[in-house]
PLY file of the C-alpha trace (Angstrom):
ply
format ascii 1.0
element vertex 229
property float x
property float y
property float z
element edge 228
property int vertex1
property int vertex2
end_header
96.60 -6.10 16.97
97.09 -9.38 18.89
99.12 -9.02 21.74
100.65 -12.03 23.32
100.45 -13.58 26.94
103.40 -12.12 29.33
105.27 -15.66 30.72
106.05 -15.56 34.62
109.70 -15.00 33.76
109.24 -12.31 32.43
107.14 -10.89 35.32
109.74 -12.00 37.46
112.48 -10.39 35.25
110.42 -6.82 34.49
110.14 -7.00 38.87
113.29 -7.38 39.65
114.69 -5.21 37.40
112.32 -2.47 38.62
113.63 -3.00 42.19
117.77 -2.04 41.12
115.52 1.02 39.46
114.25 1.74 43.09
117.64 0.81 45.22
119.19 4.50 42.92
116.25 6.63 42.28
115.58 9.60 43.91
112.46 8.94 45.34
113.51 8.48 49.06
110.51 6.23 50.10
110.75 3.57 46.72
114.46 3.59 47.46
114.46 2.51 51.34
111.52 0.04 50.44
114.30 -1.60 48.08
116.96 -1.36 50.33
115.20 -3.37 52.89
114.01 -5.93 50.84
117.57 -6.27 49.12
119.90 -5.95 51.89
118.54 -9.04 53.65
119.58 -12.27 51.57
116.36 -14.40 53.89
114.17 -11.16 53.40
115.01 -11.26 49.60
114.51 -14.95 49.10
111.63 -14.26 51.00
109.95 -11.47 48.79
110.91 -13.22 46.00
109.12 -16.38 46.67
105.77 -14.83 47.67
105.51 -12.35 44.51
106.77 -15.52 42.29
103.47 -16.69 43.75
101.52 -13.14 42.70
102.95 -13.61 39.40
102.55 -16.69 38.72
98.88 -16.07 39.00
98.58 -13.21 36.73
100.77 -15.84 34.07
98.73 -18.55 34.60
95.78 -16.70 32.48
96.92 -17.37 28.46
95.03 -14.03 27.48
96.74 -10.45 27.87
93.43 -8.96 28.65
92.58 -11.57 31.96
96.43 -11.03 32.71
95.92 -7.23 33.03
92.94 -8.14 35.27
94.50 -10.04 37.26
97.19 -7.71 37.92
94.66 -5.60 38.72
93.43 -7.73 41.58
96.52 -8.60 43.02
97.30 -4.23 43.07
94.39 -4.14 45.11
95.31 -6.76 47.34
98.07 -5.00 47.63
97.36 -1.93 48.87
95.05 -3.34 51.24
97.73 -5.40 52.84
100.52 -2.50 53.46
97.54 0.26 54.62
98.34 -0.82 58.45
101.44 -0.15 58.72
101.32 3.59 56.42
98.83 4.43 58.58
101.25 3.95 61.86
103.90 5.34 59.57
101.80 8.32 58.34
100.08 9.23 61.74
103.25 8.55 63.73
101.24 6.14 66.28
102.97 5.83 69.68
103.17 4.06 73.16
99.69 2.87 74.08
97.72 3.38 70.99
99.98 1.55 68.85
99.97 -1.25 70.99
95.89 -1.47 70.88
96.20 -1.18 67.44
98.32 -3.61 66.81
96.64 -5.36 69.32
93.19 -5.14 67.82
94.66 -6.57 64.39
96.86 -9.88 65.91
93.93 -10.53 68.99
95.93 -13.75 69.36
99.54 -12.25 69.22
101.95 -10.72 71.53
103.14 -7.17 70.53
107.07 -8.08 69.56
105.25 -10.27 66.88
102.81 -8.00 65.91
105.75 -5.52 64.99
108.15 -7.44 63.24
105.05 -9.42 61.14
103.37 -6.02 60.73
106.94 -4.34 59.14
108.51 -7.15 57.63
105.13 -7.89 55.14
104.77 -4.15 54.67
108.15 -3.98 53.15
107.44 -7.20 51.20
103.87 -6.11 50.04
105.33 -2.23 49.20
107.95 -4.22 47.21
105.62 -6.02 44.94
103.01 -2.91 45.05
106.19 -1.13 43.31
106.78 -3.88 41.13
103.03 -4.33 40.19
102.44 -0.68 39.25
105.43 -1.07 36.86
104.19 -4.05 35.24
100.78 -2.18 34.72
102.19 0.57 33.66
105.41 0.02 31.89
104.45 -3.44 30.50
101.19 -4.36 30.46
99.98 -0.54 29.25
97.07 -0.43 31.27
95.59 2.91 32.06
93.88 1.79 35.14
97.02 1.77 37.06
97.35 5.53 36.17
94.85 7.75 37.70
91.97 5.46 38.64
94.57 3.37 40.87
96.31 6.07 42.20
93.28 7.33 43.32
91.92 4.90 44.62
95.09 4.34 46.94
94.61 7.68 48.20
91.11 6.61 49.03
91.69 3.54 50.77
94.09 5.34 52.80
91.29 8.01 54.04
89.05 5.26 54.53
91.25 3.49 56.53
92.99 6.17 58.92
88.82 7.14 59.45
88.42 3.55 60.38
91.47 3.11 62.93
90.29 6.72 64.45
86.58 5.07 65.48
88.29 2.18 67.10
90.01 3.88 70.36
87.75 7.11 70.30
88.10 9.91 73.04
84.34 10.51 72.87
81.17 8.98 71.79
80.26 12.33 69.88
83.07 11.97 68.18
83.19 8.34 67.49
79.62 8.28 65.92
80.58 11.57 63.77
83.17 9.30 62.67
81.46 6.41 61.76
78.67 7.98 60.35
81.32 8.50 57.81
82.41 5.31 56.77
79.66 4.08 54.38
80.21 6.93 52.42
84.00 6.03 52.04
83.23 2.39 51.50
80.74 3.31 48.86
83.52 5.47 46.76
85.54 2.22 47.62
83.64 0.10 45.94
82.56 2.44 43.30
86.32 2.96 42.28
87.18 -0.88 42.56
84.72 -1.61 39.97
85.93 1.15 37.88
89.50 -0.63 37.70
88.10 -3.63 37.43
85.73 -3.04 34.62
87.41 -0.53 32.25
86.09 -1.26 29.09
82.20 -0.12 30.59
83.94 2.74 32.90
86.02 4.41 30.54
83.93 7.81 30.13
83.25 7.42 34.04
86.88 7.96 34.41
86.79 11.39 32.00
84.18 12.39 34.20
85.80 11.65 37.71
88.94 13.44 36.35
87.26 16.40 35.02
85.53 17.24 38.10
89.13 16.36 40.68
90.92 18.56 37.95
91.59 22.00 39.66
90.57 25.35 37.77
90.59 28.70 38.67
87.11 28.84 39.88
87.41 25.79 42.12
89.95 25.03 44.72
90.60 21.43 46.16
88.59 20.25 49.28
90.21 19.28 52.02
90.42 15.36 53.18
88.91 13.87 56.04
91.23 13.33 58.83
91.54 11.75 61.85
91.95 12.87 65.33
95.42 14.01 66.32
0 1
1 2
2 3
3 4
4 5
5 6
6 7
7 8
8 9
9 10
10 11
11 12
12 13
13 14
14 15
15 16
16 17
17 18
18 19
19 20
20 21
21 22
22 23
23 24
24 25
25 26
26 27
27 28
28 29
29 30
30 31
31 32
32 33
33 34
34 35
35 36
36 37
37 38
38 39
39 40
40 41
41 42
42 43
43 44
44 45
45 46
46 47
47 48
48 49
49 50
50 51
51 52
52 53
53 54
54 55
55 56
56 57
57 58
58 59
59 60
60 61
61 62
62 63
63 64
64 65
65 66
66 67
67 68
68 69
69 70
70 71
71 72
72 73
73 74
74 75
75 76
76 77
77 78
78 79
79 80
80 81
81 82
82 83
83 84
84 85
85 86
86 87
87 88
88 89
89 90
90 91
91 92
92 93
93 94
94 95
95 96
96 97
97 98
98 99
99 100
100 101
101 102
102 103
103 104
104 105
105 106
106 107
107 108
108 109
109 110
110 111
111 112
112 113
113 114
114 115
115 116
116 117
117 118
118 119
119 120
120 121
121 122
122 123
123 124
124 125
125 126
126 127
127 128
128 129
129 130
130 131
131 132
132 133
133 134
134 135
135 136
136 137
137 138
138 139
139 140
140 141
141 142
142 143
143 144
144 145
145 146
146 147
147 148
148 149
149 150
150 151
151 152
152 153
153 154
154 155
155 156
156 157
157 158
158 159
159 160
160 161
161 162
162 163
163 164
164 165
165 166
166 167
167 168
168 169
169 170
170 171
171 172
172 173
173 174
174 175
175 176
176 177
177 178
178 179
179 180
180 181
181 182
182 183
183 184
184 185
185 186
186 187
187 188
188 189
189 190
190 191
191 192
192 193
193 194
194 195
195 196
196 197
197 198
198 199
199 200
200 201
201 202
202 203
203 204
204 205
205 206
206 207
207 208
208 209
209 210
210 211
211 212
212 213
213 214
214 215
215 216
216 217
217 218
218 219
219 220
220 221
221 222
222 223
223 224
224 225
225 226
226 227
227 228
């Protein structure tokens, strides 16, 4: 069956009404991501304007299927844009090595600017990373934004805390066990990103990834790589 284009309003309406799902659920992290995106009339006119923009690019396509792909893309994006700021969230960076962190990603910036930039498009990009996953999900009926996307969050967010962790290293041991590291993350990376991007020739690839992650009673989950302390 023929399924028909999804118009930008419609985007628009499906995203905001996902966001007054998020400002009651439960979920403590979807809610405050709301919150601060809707409790700020410039911050909301704000959001709004720059995912009008994301969604007007996934419209502009007059085929369901390229929409979906797009939408796909623009996930991605996505979670590439708000790792930065999880990762400072997630590994409760302080004092000094926030500040060459921060400083290492705005070179040209002070560190005042580097915070509020750094915070502000988090809770912008989180927004529309809500609203995006909905749309796949909930609208658009794609399975890549179930497992394969989820999945590959978690990935990117591995690869990236790894990454941070060989910038400001307290050894050169550890720094080059580190790094030696990162190809092999980049690799799944890019494995996975084709995977969502191409799910019509992945399809048993993703029965296969998800048999062997599933957990039975003769295997037991393998830890993640971290980072140092």
């Amino acid at each position: 069956m023929h399924r028909s284009a999804i118009t930008h309003s419609r985007l628009m309406r499906e995203s905001t009404d996902r966001i007054e799902v998020a400002l009651h659920s439960g979920d403590v992290q979807e809610h405050l991501v709301a919150h601060r995106v809707f409790e700020n009339p410039k911050t909301w006119q704000l959001w709004e304007s720059e995912h009008s923009g994301l969604m007007r690019h996934v419209a502009e396509y007059g085929v369901l299927r390229i929409q979906a792909a797009a939408l796909r893309q623009t996930t991605l994006r996505l979670i590439h844009g708000k790792a930065l700021f999880e990762y400072l969230r997630r590994k409760e960076v302080r004092g000094n090595e926030r500040t060459s962190i921060l400083n290492h990603f705005y070179p040209t910036r002070g560190y005042q600017y580097a915070v509020i930039t750094e915070h502000g498009g988090y809770v912008r990009k989180a927004c529309s990373f809500l609203c995006a996953s909905h749309l796949g999900t909930g609208v658009v009926h794609d399975p890549a934004f179930l497992d394969p996307m989820q999945h590959y969050e978690n990935l990117y967010a591995e690869y990236f805390d790894l990454y941070c962790s060989t910038l400001f290293p307290e050894t050169d041991v550890e720094s080059a066990s580190e790094r030696s590291l990162l190809p092999l993350l980049k690799h799944q990376l890019d494995e996975w990103r084709w995977i969502i991007l191409n799910p019509r020739q992945s399809g048993a690839r993703i029965n296969r990834e998800r048999d062997l992650r599933r957990t039975t009673g003769d295997t037991q989950r393998l830890p993640t790589l971290k980072s140092r302390p």
